[in-house]
C-alpha positions in Angstrom: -54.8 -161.4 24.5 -55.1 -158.9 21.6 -56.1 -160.3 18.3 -52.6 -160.0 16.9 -51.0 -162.0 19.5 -53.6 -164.5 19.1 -53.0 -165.1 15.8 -49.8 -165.6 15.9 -50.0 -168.1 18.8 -52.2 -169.8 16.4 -49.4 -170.0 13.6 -47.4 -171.5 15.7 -49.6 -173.7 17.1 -50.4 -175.2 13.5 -46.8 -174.9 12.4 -45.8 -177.5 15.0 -49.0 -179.6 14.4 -48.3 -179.1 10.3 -44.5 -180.2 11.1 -44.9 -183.2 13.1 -48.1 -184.6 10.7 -45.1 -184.0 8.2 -42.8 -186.1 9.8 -45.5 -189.1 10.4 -46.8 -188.8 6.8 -43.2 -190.2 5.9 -43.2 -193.3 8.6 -44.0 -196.7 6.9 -47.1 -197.0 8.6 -50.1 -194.3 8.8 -52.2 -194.1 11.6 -55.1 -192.9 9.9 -57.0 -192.5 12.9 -54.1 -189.9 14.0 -54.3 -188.4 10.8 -58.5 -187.8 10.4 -58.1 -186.6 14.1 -55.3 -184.0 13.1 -56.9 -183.0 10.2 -60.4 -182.4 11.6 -58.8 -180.3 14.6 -56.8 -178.1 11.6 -59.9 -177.9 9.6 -62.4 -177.4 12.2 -59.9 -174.6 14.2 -58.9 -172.8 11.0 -62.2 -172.6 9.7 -64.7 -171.4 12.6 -62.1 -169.1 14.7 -58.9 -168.4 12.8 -59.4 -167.4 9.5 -63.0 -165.5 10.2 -60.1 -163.5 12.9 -57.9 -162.9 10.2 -60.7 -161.8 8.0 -62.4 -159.1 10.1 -59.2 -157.8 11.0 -58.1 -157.3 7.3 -61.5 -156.3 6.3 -61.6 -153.3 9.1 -58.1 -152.4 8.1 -58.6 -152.2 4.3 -61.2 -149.6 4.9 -58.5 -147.5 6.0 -56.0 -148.4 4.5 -56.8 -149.3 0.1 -53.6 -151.4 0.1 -54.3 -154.0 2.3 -57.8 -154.9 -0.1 -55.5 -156.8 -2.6 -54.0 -158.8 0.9 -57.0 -159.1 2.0 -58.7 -160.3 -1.3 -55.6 -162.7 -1.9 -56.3 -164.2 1.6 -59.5 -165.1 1.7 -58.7 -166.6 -1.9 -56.6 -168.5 -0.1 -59.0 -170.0 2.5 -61.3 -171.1 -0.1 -58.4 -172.9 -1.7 -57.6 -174.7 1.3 -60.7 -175.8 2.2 -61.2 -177.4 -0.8 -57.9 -179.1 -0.2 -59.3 -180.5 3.3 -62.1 -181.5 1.8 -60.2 -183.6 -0.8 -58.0 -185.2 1.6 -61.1 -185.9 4.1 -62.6 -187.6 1.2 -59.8 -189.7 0.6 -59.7 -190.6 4.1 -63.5 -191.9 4.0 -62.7 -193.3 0.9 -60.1 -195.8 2.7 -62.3 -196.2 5.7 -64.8 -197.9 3.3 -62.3 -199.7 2.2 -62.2 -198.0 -1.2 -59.0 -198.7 -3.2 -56.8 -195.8 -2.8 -53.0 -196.3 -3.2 -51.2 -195.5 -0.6 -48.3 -193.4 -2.5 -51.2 -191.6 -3.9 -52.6 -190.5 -0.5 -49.4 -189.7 1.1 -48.4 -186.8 -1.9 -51.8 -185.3 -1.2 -51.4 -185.4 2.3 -47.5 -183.7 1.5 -48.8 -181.1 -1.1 -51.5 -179.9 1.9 -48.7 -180.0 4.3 -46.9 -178.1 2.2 -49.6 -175.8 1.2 -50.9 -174.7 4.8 -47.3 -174.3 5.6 -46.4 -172.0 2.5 -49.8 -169.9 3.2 -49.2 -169.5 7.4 -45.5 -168.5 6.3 -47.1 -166.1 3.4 -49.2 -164.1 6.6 -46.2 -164.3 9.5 -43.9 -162.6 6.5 -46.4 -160.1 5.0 -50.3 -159.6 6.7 -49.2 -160.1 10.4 -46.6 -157.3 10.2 -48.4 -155.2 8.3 -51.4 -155.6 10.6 -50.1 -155.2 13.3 -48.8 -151.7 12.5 -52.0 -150.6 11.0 -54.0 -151.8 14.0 -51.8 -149.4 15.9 -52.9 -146.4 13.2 -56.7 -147.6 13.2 -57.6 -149.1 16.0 -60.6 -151.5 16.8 -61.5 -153.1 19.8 -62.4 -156.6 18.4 -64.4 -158.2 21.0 -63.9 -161.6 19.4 -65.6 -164.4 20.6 -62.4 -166.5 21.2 -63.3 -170.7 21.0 -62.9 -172.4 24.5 -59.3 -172.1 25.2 -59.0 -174.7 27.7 -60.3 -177.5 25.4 -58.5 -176.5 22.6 -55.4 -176.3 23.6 -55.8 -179.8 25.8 -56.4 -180.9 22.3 -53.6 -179.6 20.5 -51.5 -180.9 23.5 -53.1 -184.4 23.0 -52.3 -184.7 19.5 -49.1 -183.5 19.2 -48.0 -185.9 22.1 -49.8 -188.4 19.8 -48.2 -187.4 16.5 -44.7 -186.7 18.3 -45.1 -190.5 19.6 -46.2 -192.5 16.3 
């Protein structure tokens, strides 16, 4: 699978995760165990395969090509950003595992406004860096021998947990 492809699977993949956490986050009751797992599997996924992907990618192609450095720049801005947005909600998770008092309402709209923010940024690169990539890769070629994660695991995951979060 080319690197384009890939990614794109990988959109998809977390759109449909993003959508169905969506759809629990508004049930009465949270299963926060769901929720940790599914947010750990984003996380974890995202961070160590996708967006390193997306960033050699954009970082080959904006040598060739100067206006793709902004995308690029704006991207990996991006990443950092949502990080930091895991990390918050993680933390709000632990805090509620240690039985911390945090209300409820209060969890749910962060858990929303990261929902809404991973959504808005994999929309952001189907609309404007996967199109754009994928033509330039065609004008500047690299063969990006990319060591993919363990395919076979992953995607038993993903299977597990949407089955989970489609069944809460």
């Amino acid at each position: 699978m080319n690197i384009i492809n890939q990614l794109k699977q990988d959109h998809a993949h977390l759109q449909e995760m993003l959508r169905l956490l969506d759809e629990h986050i508004h049930h009465d009751e949270l299963d926060l165990g769901l929720i940790k797992e599914t947010l750990a599997y984003i996380g974890d996924y995202a961070e160590r395969y996708h967006h390193p992907m997306e960033d050699r990618l954009l970082n080959h192609l904006s040598q060739h090509n100067p206006r793709l450095t902004k995308l690029y720049h704006h991207l990996q801005e991006d990443h950092i950003t949502l990080e930091a947005q895991s990390n918050q909600i993680r933390e709000q998770l632990e805090a509620i595992e240690m039985s911390t008092v945090v209300p409820m309402d209060e969890f749910r709209k962060s858990l929303l406004l990261w929902v809404a923010a991973q959504q808005r940024h994999l929309h952001y690169e189907d609309q404007y860096m996967l199109p754009v990539a994928e033509n330039d890769l065609r004008l500047y070629p690299e063969n990006f021998d990319w060591p993919l994660p363990p395919n076979v695991g992953l995607i038993t995951q993903y299977q597990s947990l949407t089955r989970d979060l489609r069944s809460s």
